[in-house]
N, C-alpha and C positions, 0 to 999 in steps of 0.2 A: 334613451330611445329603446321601445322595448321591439325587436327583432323575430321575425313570421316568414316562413316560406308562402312564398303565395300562390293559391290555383285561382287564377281570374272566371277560368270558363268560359264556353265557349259563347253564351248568350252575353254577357260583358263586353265581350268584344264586337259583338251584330245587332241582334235585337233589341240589347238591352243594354248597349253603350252609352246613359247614360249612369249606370250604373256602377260599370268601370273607370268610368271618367272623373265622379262625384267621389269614389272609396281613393283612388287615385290623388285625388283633391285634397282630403281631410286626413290622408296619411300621416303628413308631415307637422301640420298644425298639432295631432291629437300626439306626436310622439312616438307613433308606431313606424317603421322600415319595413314595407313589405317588399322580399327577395324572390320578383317573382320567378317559378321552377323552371331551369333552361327546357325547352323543348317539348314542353307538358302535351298532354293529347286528352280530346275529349275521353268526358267520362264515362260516358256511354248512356248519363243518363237513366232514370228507373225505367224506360222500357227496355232497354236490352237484357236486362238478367229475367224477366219474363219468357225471353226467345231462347238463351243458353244460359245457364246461370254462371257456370265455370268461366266459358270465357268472358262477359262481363265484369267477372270478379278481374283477370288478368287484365282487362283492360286499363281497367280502374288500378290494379295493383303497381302498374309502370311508373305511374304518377306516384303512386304511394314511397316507389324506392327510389324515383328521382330527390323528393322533398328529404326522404329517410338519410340522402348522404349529409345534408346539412346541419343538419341537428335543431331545427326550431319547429315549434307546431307548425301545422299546413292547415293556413287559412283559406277557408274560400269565403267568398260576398252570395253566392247562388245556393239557394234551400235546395234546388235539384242534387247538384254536387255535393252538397255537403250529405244530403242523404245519401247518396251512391255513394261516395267515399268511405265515409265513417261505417257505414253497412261492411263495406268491402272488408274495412280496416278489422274491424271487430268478429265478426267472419274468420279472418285470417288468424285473428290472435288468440282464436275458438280453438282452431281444429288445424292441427299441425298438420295430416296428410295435406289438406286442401293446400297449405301455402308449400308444401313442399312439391307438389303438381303447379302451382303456379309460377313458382320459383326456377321448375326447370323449362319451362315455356321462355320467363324473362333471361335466363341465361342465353337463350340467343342472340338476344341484345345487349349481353354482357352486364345484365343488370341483375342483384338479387335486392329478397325484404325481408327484413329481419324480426319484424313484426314491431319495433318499438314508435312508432309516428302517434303521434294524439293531432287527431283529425278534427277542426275546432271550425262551428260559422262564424262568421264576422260579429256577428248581434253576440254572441260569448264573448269574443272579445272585447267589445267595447262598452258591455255591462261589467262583466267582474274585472277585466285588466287597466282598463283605462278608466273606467269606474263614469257614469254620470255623476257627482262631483267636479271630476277633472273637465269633463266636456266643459257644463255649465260653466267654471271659471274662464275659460277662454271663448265664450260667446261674445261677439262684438254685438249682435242685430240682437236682440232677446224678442220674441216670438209671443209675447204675453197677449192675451185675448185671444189667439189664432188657435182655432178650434180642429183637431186632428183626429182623425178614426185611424185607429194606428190596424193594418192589418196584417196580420202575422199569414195566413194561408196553410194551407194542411201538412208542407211539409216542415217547415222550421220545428213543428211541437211534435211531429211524428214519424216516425218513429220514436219512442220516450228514448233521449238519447243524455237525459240528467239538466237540459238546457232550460224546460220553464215547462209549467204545469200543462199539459195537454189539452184541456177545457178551456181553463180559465187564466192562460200565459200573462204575463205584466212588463217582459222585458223590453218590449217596442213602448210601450205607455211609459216606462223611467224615461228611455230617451226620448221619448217626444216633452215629457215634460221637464227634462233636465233644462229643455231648451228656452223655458217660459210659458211654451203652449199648454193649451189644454189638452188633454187626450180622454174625449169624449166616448161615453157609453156607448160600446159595439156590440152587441149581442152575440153577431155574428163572424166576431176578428179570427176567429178559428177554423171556420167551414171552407170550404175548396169552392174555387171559383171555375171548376170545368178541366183549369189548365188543358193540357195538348187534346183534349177531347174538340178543341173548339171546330176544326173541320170536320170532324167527320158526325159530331152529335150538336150540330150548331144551336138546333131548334132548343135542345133541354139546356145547352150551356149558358147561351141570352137567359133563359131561366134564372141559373145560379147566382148569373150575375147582377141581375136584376133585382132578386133578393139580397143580397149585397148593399150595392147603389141603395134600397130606397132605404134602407137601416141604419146606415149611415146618415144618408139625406133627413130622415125623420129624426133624426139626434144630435141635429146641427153641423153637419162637420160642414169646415169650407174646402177639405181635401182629404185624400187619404194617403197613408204611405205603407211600405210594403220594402220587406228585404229580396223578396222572390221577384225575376225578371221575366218569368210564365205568366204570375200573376199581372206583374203592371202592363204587360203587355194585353191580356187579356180587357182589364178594367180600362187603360185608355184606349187600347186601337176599337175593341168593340166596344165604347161605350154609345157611340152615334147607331148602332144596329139595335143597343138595349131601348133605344129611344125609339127608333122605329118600329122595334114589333110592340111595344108597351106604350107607346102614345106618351111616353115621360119628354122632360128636357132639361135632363141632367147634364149638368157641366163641371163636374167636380173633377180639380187634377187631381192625376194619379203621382204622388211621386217615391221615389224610392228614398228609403228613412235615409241615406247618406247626404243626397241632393239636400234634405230638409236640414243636415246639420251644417254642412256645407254653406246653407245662406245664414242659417245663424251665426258663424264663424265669420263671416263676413266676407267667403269666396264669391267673387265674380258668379253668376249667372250659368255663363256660355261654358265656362271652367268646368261647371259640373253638370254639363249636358242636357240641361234645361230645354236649349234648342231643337232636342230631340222626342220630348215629350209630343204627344199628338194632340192631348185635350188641351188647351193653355193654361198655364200656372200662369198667366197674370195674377189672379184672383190672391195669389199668394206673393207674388213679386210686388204688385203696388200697395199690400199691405205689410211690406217689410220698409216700402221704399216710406211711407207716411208715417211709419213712425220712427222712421232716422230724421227727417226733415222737423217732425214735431219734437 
């Protein structure tokens, strides 16, 4: 059983609950223990180091010395977090004034950071640690013909943080096809989907997404998945508005890569928060359930 501190984040636990639900799911099956951090606090997030950068960094750094007493990397499942995190973290282990200013901040809280955490996303994880190999072996459902647009979104490749090529990433495409499926030509698995721009820049964001949707749609997929909970939030909740200003009738689930391994493993459904998705994953539930029956 290989041992993770874990930051769930704050979109795991609301928005994008079933995202926490599904990594929660496939903990145990894949071998990994994730410890999650007593008392963690959001991360603040990439827009608050836009507004103060110091304190952002402290915010984020609290969490960094909660996980630090433990001694195991500090996983997160959210590309947001893991960007603020590992920013924060690297930063810190840059420029000793900065964490020694942040350090006397956390000493309020009785807390210090030492700089040694490795700040890790979940898709690292269960590429290089648990390896697609080990997945595949323990697939009950195998996923064969099920055509996936695996989308990675802007933050997982970016910052270049050593995780998977910036352009041209492959690590969501092992695990979709560790699992049987196919992982279908995306042109566009790396382009930003608007994320938090969606209220206030709706009209250009339906754009982005739109672009999106029909690139996928044009290249077969019967779904797409996604590590980011901005993104799936984005592509399912507004996928009925991309239809309305675009004249489309797009019905492709959105699900998050965990959910998708989760039913290959042979987890329950509800288990991995399926219920909370907005578009329906039938389209992916009765083609799991027809070929157990066949």
């Amino acid at each position: 059983m290989k041992l993770y501190s874990y930051f769930p984040g704050c979109s795991a636990e609301s928005t994008g609950l079933g995202l926490g639900l599904s990594v929660q799911a496939i903990a145990e099956p894949l071998d990994m223990e994730l410890v999650e951090i007593e008392d963690w606090n959001c991360c603040g997030s990439t827009p608050y180091g836009s507004l103060d950068e110091e304190e952002s960094i402290v915010v984020a750094a609290r969490n960094l010395a909660l996980a630090e007493k433990r001694g195991f990397d500090l996983v997160t499942p959210c590309s947001s977090c893991f960007v603020t995190l590992a920013g924060a973290n690297g930063y810190l282990q840059e420029h000793p004034k900065m964490l020694a200013q942040v350090n006397e901040a956390l000493a309020v809280a009785g807390l210090e950071y030492q700089g040694s955490l490795r700040v890790r996303h979940l898709v690292d994880v269960l590429v290089n640690d648990i390896t697609p190999e080990f997945i595949a072996d323990k697939v009950r459902n195998r996923l064969d013909g099920l055509r996936v647009a695996p989308y990675y979104g802007c933050q997982l490749v970016r910052p270049q943080y050593g995780l998977d090529d910036t352009e041209f990433p492959r690590t969501l495409d092992r695990l979709v096809e560790c699992l049987g499926a196919e992982a279908v030509d995306f042109p566009l698995k790396a382009r930003c989907c608007g994320g938090s721009l969606t209220l206030s820049e709706e009209g250009n964001v339906l754009g982005l997404m739109y672009k999106l949707l029909k690139s996928a749609a044009e290249n077969g997929a019967q779904c797409l998945v996604t590590p980011c909970p901005l993104c799936q939030t984005n592509l399912d909740a507004y996928q009925s508005r991309v239809n309305a200003s675009f004249k489309t009738d797009y019905k492709l689930p959105v699900l998050f890569i965990t959910q998708l391994i989760g039913l290959a493993l042979g987890i329950e459904a509800e288990s991995l928060g399926m219920n909370t998705n907005i578009v329906s994953p039938r389209v992916v539930l009765d083609y799991i359930k027809n070929r157990v029956i066949t």
